[in-house]
C-alpha angles and dihedrals in degrees: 000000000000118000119239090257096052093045089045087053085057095066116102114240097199082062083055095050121105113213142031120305124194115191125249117182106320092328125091109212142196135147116296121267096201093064142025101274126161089176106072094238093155123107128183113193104216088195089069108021093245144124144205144179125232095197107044104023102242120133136143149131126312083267093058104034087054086047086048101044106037099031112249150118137272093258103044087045098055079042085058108031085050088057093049101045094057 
């Protein structure tokens, strides 16, 4: 059986993303949710299941993007994720 952390790596995080995405090389991109951006300058690799933003600097994996976006811990975000991902 997956651990919660393998099975939270699984979750897509372009189904996690709010807001409308348009596709630039093999990135999809939209504004950041993690600043106040009015130039889309966010880019989640679908490929890899990552993110990063071109503005502020801040990338990483589906685990960190959901800790980052909707304000939890490690812990509470794999629980989540794992739920998400089934």
């Amino acid at each position: 059986m997956d651990s919660y952390k393998e099975r939270a790596l699984k979750a897509p995080i372009v189904e996690l993303y709010e807001g409308e995405l348009r596709r630039s090389g093999r990135a999809l991109v939209g504004t950041c949710p993690l600043h106040d951006d009015t130039n889309p300058s966010f880019a989640i690799y679908v490929d890899t299941n990552s993110f990063y933003c071109f503005a502020c600097g801040v990338g990483g994996d589906v685990i960190s993007y959901f800790q980052k976006v909707k304000g939890v811990d490690f812990k509470t975000a794999i629980k989540e994720l794992a739920r998400f991902s089934r």
